[in-house]
ROKE-50780 format. One line per field, with one value per atom (N, C-alpha, C, CB): z negated, x negated, y; atom name. Coordinates in steps of 0.001 Angstrom, whole numbers. Glycine has a CB too. Layout:
<atoms>
c3 <- (Z  ...)
c1 <- (X  ...)
c2 <- (Y  ...)
at <- (CA  ...)
</atoms>
This chain:
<atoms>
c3 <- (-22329  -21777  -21020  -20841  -21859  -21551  -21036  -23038  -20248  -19686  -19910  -17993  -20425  -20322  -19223  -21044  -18539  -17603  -16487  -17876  -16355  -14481  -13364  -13667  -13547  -12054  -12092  -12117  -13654  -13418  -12950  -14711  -12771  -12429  -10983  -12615  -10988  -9816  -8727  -9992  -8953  -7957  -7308  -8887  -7533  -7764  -6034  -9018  -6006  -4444  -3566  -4204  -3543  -2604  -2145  -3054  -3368  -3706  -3328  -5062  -3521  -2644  -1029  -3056  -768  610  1650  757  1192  1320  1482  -516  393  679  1560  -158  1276  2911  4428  3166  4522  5553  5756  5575  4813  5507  5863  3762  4756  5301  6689  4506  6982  8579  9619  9045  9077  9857  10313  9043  8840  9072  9741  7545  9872  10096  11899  9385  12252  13405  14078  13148  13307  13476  13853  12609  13193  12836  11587  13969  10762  9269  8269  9009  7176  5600  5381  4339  4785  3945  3415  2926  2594  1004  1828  -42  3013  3599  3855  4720  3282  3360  1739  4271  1344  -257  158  -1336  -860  -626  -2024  -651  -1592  -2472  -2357  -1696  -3848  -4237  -4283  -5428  -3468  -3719  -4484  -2683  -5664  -7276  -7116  -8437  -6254  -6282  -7082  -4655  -7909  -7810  -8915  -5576  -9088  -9689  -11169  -8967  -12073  -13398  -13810  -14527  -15080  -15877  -15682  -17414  -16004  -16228  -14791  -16598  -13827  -12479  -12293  -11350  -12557  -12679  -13217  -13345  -14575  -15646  -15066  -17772  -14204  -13148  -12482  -11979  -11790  -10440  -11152  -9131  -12187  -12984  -13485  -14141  -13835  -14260  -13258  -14668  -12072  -11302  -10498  -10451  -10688  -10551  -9406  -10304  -9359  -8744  -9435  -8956  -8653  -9206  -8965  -9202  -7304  -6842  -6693  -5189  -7102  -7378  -6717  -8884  -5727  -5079  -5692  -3690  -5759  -6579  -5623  -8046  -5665  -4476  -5637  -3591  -6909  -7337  -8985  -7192  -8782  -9823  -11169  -9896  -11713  -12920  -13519  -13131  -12244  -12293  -12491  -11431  -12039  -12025  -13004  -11311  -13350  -14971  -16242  -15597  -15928  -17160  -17158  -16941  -16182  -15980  -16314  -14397  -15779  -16442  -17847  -15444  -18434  -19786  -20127  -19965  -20047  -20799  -20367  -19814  -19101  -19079  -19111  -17734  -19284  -19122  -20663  -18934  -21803  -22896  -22661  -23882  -22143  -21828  -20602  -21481  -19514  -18276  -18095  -17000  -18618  -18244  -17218  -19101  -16044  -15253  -13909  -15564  -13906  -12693  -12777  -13004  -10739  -9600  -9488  -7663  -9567  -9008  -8098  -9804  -6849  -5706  -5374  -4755  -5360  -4808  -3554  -5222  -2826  -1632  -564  -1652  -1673  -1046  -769  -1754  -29  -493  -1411  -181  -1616  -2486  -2292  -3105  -3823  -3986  -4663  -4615  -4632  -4812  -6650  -3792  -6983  -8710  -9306  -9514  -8568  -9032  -8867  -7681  -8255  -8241  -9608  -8171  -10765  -12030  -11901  -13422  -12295  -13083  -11772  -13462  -10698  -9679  -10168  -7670  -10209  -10196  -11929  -9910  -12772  -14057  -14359  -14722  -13157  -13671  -12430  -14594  -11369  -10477  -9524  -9711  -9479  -8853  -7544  -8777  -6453  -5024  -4756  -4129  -3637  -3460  -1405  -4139  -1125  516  1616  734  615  1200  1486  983  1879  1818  3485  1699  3502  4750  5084  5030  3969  4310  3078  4214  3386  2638  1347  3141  1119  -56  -1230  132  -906  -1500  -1905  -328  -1491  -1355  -2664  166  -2279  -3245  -4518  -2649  -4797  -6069  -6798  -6295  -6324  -6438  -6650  -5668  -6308  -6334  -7497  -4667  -7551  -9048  -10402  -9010  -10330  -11389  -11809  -11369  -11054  -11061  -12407  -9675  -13787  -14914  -14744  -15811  -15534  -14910  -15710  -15719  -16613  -17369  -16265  -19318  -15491  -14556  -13186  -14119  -12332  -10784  -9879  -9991  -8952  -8350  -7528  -8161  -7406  -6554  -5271  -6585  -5077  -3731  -3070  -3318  -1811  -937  788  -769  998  2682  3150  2717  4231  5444  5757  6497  5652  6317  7880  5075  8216  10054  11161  10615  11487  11539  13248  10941  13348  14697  16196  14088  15500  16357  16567  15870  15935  15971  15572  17257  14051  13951  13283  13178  13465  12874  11699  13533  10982  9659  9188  9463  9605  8269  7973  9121  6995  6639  7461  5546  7665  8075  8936  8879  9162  10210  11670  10027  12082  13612  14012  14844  14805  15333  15892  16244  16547  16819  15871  17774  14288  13739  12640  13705  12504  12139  11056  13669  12604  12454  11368  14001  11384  10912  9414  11955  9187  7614  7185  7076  7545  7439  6462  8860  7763  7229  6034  8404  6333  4698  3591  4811  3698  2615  2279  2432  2849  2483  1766  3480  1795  903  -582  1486  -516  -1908  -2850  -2182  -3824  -4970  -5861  -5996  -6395  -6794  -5999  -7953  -4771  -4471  -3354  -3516  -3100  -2164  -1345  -2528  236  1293  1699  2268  2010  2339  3852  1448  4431  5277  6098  4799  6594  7097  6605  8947  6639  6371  7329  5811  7907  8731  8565  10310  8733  8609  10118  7423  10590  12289  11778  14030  13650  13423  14032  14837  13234  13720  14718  12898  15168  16382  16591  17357  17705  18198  18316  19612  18223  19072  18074  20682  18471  17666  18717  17556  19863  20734  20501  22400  20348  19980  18773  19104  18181  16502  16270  14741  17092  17287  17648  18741  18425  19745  18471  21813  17710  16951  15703  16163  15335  14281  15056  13699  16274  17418  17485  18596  17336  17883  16072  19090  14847  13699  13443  12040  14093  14156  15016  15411  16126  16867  16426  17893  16127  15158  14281  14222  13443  12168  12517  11466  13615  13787  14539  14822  15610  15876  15192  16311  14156  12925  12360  12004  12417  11229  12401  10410  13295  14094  14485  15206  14766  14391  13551  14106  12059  11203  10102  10787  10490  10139  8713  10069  8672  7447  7752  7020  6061  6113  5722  5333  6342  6190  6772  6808  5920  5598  4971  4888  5390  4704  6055  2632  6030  7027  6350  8649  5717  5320  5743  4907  6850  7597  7388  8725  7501  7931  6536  8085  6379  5901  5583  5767  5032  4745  6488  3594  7451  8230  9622  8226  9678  10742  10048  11454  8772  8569  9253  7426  10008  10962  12099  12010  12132  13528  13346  14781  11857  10977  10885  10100  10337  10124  11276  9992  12208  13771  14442  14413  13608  14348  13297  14158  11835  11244  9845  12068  9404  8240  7110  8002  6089  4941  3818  4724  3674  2802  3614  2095  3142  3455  2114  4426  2494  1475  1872  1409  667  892  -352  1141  -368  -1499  -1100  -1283  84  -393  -75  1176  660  758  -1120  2410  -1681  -2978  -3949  -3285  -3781  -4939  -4633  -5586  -3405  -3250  -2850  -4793  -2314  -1786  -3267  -1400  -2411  -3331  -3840  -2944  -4598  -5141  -3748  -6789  -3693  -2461  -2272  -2738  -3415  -3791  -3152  -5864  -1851  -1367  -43  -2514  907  1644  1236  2499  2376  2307  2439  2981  2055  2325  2903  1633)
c1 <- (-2027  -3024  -2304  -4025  -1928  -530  -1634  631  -1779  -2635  -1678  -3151  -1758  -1441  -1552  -2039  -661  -1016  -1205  -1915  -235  -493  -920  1190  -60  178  -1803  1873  -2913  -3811  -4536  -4376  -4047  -4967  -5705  -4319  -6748  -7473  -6942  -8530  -5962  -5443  -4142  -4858  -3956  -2304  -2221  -2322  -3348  -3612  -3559  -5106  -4404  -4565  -3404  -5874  -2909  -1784  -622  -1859  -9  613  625  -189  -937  -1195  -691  -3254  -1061  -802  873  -1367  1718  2689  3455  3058  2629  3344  3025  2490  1902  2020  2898  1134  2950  3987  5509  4509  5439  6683  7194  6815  5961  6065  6204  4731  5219  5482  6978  4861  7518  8662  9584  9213  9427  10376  10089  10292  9062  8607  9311  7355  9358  9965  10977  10044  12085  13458  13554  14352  12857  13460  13026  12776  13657  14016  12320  15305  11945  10521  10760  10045  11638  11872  11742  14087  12351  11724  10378  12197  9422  8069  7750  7219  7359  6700  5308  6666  4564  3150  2571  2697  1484  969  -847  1451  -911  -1959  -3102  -1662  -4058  -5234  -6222  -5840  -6509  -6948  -8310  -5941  -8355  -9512  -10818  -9902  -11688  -13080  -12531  -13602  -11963  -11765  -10897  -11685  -11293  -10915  -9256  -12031  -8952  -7778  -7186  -8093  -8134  -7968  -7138  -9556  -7678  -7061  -6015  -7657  -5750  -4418  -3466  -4483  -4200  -2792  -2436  -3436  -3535  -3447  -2290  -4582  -2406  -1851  -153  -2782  -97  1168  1648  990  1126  1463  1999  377  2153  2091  3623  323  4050  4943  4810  5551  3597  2683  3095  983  4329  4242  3682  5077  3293  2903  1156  3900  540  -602  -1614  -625  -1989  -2938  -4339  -3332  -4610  -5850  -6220  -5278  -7744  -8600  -8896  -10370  -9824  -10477  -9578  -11925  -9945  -8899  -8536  -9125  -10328  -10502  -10547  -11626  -11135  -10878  -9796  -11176  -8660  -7084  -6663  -6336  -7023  -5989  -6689  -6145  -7685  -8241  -7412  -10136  -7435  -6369  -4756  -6448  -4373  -2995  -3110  -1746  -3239  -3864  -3724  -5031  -4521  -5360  -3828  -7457  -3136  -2156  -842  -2289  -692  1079  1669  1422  1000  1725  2389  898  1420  2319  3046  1032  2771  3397  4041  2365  4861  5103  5925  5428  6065  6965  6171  7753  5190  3802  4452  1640  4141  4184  2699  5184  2433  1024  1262  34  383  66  -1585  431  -1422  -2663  -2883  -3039  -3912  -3959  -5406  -3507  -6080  -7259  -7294  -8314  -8817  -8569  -8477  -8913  -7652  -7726  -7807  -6875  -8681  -9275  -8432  -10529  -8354  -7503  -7796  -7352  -9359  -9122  -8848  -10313  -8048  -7850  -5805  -8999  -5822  -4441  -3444  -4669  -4001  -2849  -2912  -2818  -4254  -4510  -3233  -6460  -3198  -2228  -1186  -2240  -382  913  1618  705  846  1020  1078  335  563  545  590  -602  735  1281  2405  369  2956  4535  4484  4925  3311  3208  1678  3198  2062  833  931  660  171  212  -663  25  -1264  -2055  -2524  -2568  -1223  -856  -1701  1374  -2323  -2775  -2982  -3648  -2409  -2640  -1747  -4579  -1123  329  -521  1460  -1527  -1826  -2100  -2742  -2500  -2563  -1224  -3021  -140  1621  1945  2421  1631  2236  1535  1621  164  77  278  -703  439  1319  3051  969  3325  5012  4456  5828  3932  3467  3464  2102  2396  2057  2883  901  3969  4351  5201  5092  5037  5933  7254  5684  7814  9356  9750  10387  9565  10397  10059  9832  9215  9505  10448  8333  10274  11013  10175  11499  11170  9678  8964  9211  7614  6685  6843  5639  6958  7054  5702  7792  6088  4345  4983  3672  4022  3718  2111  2882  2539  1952  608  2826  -407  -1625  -1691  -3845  -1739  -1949  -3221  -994  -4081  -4956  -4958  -6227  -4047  -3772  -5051  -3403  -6144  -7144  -7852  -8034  -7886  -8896  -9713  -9346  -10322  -11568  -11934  -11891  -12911  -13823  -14224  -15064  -14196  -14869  -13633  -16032  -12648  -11342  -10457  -9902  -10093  -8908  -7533  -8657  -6947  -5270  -4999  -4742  -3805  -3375  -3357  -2289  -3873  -3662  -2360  -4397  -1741  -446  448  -603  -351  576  1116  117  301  -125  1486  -1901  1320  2195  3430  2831  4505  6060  5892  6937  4801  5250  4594  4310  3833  3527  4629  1960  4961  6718  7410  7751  7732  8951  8731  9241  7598  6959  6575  5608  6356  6250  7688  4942  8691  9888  10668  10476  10546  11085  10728  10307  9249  9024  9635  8091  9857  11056  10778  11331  9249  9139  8290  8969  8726  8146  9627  6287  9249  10104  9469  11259  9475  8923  9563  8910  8769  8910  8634  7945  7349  7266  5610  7617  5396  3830  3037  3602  2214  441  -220  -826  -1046  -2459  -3018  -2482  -4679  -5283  -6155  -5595  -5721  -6439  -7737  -5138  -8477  -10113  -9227  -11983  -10628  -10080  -10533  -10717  -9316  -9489  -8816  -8988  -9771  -9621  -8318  -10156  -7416  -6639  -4839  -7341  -4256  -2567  -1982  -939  -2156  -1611  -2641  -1593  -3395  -4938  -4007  -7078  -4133  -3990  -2241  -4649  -1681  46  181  785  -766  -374  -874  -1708  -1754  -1811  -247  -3612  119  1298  2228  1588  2461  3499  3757  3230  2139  2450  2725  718  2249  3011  4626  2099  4703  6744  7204  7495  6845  7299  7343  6670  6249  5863  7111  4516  6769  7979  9506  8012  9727  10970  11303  11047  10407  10413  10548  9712  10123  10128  11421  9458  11688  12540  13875  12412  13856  15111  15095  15400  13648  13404  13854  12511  13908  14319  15466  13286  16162  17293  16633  18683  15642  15130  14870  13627  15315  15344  14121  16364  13469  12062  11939  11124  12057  12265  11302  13136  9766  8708  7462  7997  6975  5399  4515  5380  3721  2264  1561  1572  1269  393  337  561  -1264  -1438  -2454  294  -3647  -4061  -4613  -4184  -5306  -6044  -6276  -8231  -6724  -7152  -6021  -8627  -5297  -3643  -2615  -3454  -2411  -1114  57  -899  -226  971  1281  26  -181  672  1486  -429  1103  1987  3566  1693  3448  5080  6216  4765  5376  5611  6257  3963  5590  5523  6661  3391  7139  7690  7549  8566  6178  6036  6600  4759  7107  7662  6534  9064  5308  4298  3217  3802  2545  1599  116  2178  -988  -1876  -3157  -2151  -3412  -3738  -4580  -2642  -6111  -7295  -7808  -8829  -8412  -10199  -9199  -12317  -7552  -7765  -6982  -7042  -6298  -6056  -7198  -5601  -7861  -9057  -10179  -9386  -10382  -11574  -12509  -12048  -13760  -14829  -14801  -16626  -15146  -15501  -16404  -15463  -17390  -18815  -19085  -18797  -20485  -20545  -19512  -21811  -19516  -18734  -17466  -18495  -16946  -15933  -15512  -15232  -15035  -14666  -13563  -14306  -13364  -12495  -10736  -12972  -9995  -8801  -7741  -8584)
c2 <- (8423  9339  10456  8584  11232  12442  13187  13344  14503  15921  16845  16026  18171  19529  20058  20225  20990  21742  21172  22350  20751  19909  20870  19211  22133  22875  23418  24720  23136  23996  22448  25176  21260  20347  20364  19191  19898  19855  19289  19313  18438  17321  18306  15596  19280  20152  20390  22194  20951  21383  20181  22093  19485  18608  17102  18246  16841  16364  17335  16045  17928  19214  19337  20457  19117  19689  18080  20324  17004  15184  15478  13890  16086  15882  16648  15723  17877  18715  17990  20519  17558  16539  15543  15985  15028  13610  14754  11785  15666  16334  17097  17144  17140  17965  17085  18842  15584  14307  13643  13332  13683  13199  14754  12404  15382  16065  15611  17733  16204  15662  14433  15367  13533  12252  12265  11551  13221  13212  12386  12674  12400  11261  11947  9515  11707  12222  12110  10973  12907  12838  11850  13889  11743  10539  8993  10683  8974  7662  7383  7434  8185  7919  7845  9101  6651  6778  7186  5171  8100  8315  7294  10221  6662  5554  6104  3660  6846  7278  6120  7918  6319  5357  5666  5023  5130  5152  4596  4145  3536  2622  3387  2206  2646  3374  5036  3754  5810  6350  6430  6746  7141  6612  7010  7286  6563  6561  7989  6195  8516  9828  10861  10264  10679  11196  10782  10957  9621  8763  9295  7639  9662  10338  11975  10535  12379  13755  13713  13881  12765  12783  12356  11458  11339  11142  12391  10207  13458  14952  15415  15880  15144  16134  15151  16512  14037  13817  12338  15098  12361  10999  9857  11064  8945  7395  6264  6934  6057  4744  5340  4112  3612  3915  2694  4144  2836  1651  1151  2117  553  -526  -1520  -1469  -1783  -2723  -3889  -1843  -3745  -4451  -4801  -3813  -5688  -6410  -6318  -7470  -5955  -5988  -4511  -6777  -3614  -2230  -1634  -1764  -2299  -2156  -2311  -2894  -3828  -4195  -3295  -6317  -3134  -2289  -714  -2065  -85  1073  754  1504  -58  68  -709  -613  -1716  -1348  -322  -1459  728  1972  3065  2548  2749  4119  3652  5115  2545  2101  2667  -102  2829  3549  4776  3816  5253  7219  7223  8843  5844  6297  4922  6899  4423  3273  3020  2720  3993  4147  4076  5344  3836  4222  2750  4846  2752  1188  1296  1230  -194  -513  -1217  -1137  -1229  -1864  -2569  -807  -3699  -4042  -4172  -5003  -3505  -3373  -3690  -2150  -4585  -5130  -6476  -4891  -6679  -8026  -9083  -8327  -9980  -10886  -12356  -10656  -12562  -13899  -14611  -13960  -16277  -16745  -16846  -17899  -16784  -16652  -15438  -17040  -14490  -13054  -12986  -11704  -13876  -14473  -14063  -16142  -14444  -14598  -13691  -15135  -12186  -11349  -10317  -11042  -10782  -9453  -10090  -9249  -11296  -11858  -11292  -13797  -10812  -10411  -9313  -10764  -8354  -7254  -6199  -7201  -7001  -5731  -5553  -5386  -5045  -4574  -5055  -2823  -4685  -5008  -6004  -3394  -6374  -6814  -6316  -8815  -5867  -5607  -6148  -4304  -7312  -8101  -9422  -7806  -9695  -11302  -11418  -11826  -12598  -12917  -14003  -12448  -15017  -16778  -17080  -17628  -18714  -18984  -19097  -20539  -19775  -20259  -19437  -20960  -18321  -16681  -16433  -15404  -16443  -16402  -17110  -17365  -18317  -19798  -19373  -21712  -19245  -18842  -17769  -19007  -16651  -15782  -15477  -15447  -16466  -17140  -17990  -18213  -18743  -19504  -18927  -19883  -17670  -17262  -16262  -16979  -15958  -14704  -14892  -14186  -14138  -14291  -14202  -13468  -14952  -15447  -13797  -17481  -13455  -12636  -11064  -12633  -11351  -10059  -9684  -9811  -9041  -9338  -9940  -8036  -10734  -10338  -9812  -10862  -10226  -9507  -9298  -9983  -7457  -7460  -7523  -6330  -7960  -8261  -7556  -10889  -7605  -7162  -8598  -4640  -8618  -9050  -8482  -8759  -8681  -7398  -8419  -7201  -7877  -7983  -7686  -6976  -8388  -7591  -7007  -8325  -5931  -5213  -5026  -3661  -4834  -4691  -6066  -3635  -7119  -8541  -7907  -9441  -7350  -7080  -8485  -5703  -8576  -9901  -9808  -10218  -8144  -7862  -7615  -6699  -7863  -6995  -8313  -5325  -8219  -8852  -8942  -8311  -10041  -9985  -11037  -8606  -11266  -12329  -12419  -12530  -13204  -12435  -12404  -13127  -11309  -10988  -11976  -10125  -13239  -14183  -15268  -14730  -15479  -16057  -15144  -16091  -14334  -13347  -14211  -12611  -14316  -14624  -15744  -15191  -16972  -18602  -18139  -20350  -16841  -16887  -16030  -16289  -15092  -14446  -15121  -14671  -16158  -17335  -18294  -18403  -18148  -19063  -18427  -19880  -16786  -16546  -15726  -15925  -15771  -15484  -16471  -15121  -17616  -19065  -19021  -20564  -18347  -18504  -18025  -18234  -18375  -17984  -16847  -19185  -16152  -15092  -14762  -14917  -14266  -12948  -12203  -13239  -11395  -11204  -10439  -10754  -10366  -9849  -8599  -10758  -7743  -6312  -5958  -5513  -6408  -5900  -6419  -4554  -5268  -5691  -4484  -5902  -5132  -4158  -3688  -4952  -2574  -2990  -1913  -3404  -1745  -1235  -1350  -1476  -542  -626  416  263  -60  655  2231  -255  2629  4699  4736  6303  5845  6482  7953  5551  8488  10147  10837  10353  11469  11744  11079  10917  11835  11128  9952  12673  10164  9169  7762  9813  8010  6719  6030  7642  7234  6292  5951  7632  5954  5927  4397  7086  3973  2760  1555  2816  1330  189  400  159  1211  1495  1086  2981  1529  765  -359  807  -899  -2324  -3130  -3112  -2523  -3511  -3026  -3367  -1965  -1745  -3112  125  -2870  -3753  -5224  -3595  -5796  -6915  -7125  -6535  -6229  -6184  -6428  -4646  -6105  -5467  -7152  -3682  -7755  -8899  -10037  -8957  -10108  -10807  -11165  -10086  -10077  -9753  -10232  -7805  -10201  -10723  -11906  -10086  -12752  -14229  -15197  -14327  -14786  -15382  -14853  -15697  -13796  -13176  -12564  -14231  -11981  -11398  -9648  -12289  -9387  -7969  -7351  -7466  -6432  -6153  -4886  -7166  -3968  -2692  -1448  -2895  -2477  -1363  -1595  -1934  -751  -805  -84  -89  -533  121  485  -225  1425  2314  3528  2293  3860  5341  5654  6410  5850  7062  8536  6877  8614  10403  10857  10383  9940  10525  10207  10167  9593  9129  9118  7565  9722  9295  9779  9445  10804  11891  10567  13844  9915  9287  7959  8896  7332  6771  6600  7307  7614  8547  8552  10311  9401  9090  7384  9340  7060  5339  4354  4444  4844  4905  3636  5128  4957  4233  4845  3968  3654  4068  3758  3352  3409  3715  4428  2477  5104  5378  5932  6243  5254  4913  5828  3259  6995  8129  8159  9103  7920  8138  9788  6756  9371  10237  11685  9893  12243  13374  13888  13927  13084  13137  13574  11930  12437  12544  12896  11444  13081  13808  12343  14820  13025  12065  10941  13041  9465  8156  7897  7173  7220  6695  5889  5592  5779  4393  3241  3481  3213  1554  2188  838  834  809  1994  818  1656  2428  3741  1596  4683  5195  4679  5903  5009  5055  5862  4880)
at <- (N  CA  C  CB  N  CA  C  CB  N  CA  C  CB  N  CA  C  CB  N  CA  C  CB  N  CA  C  CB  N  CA  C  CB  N  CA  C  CB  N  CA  C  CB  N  CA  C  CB  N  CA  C  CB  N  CA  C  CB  N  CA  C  CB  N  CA  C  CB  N  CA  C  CB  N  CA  C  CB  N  CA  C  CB  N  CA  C  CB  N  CA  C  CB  N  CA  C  CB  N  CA  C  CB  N  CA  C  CB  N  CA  C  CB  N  CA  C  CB  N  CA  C  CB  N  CA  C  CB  N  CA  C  CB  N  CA  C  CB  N  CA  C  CB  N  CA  C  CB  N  CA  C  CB  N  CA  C  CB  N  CA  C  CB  N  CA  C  CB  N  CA  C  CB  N  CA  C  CB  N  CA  C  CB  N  CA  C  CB  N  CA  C  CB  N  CA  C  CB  N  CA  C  CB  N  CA  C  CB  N  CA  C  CB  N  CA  C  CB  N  CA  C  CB  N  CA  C  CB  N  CA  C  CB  N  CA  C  CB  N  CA  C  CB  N  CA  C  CB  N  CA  C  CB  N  CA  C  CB  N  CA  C  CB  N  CA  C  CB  N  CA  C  CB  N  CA  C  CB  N  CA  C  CB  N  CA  C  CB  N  CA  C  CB  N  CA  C  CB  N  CA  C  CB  N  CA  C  CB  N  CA  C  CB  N  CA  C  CB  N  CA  C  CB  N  CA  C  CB  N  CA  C  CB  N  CA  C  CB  N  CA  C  CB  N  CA  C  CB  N  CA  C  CB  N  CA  C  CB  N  CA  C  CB  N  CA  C  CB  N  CA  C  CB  N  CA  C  CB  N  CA  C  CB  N  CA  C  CB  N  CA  C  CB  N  CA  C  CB  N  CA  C  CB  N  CA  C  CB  N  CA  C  CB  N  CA  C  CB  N  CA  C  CB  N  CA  C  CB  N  CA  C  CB  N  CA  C  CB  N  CA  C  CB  N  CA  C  CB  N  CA  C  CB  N  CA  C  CB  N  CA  C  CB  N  CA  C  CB  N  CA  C  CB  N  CA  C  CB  N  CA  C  CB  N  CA  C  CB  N  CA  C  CB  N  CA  C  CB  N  CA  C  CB  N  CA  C  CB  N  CA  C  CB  N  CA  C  CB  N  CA  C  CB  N  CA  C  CB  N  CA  C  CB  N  CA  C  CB  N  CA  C  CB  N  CA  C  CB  N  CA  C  CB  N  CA  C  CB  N  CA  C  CB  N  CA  C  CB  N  CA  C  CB  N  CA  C  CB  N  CA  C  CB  N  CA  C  CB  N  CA  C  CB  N  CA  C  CB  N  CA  C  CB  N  CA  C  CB  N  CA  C  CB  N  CA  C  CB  N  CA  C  CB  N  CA  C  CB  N  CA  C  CB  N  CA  C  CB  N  CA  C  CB  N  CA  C  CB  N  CA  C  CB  N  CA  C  CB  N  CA  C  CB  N  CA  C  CB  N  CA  C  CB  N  CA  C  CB  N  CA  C  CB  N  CA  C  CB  N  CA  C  CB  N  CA  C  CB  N  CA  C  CB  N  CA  C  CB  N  CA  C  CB  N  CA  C  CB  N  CA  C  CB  N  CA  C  CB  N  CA  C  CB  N  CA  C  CB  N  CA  C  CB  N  CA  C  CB  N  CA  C  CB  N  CA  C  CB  N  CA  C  CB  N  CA  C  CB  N  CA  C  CB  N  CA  C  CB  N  CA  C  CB  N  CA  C  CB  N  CA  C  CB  N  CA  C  CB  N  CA  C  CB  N  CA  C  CB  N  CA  C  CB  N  CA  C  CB  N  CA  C  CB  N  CA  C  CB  N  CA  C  CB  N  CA  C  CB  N  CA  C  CB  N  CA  C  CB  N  CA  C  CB  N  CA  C  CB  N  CA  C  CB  N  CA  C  CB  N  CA  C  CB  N  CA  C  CB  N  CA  C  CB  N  CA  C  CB  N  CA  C  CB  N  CA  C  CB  N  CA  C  CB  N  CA  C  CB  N  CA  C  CB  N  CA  C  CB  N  CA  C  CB  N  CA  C  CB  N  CA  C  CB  N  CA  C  CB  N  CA  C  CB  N  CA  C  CB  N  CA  C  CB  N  CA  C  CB  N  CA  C  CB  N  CA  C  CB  N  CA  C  CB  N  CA  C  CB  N  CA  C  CB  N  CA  C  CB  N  CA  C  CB  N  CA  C  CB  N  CA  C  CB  N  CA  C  CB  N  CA  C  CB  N  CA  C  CB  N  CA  C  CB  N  CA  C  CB  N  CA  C  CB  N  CA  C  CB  N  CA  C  CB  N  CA  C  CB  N  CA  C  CB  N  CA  C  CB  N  CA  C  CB  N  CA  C  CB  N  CA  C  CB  N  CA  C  CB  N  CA  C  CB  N  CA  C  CB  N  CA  C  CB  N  CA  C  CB  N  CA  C  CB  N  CA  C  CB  N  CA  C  CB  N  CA  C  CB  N  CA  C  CB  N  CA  C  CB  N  CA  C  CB  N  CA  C  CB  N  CA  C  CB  N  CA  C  CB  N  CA  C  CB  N  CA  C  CB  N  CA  C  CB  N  CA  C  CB  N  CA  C  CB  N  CA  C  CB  N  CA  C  CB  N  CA  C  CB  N  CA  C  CB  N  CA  C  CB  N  CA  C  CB  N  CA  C  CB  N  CA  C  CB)
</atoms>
């Protein structure tokens, strides 16, 4: 699913404008742009934008729903077989094979048993699966993730497992006003991470924070993904939140 004419695609601008941000971010920071991957959020939108945003030089590609996902790469891994997929929602434990088969990341590990079958299913003839930690920074009661103290002992256990290999942490904090607001929860999964990772002598070298609407304060706080839908693709269908 090749496109003509990237620079006249719709996505040229806004995709453009995403990456001049993180670039001003990181500069801000003091750090290399390139230490920030930008991870296009696809969710809810079709094949087709996909193969857009791949024109335009777009590799990593985030996915919520499972079946929505595998049907897209299906349909685009012929012309692009070079696109990373990431799953980055929540997941169920019978949706398990269909991620361990067919997607590169998973960033939403939040209990061992989710881990283990995922280390299970994961096809031997691939690498393996990198994962992240989701964390849930604020205690919301409606979101997904581990609680922060709860953290370090799934770490260590899901670092044993034999196909996957651990990257880092996740979180998706509640929004807030202001860059110093939205700085202090990214603070606190660096810190986390960084704690962790000196606990059990493990290398963990990614943080998944920040989107369309904090990712500056992200960057700042020193994330190396950051997961960016609605200012890419434009407003969503009902179905599903923003990203």
């Amino acid at each position: 699913m090749s496109l003509a004419s990237p620079l006249a695609s719709p996505l040229a601008h806004p995709l453009s404008a995403v990456r001049q941000r993180i670039a001003q971010a990181a500069a801000a920071a003091g750090r290399d742009p390139h230490s920030v991957t930008l991870l296009a959020v696809s969710k809810t939108f079709p094949a087709e934008d996909i193969a857009r945003a791949a024109a335009l030089g777009q590799t990593a590609f985030g996915e919520n729903y499972v079946q929505e996902a595998v049907d897209k790469i299906a349909a685009l891994r012929p012309d692009w077989p070079a696109l990373q997929w990431h799953f980055i929602g929540p997941l169920q434990s019978n949706k398990t094979r269909d991620v361990a088969e067919h997607f590169d990341w998973v960033h939403s590990i939040d209990r061992l048993k989710l881990a283990q079958r995922l280390s299970d299913q994961r096809p031997a003839e691939l690498d393996p699966l990198q994962v992240c930690i989701q964390v849930n920074v604020d205690s919301e009661t409606t979101k997904s993730g581990v609680r922060p103290e709860d953290a370090s002992a799934l770490a260590a256990a899901v670092a044993a497992l034999p196909n996957l290999r651990l990257r880092g942490l996740m979180c998706i904090p509640a929004p807030r006003e202001g860059l110093d607001a939205q700085r202090a929860p990214f603070a606190r999964l660096r810190a986390l991470r960084d704690a962790i990772a000196a606990e059990h002598g493990l290398t963990l070298d990614t943080l998944s924070m920040g989107m369309s609407a904090d990712l500056e304060a992200a960057v700042l706080e020193g994330a190396t993904i950051v997961r960016v839908g609605s200012a890419i693709f434009g407003a969503r269908p009902a179905l599903g939140a923003k990203a």
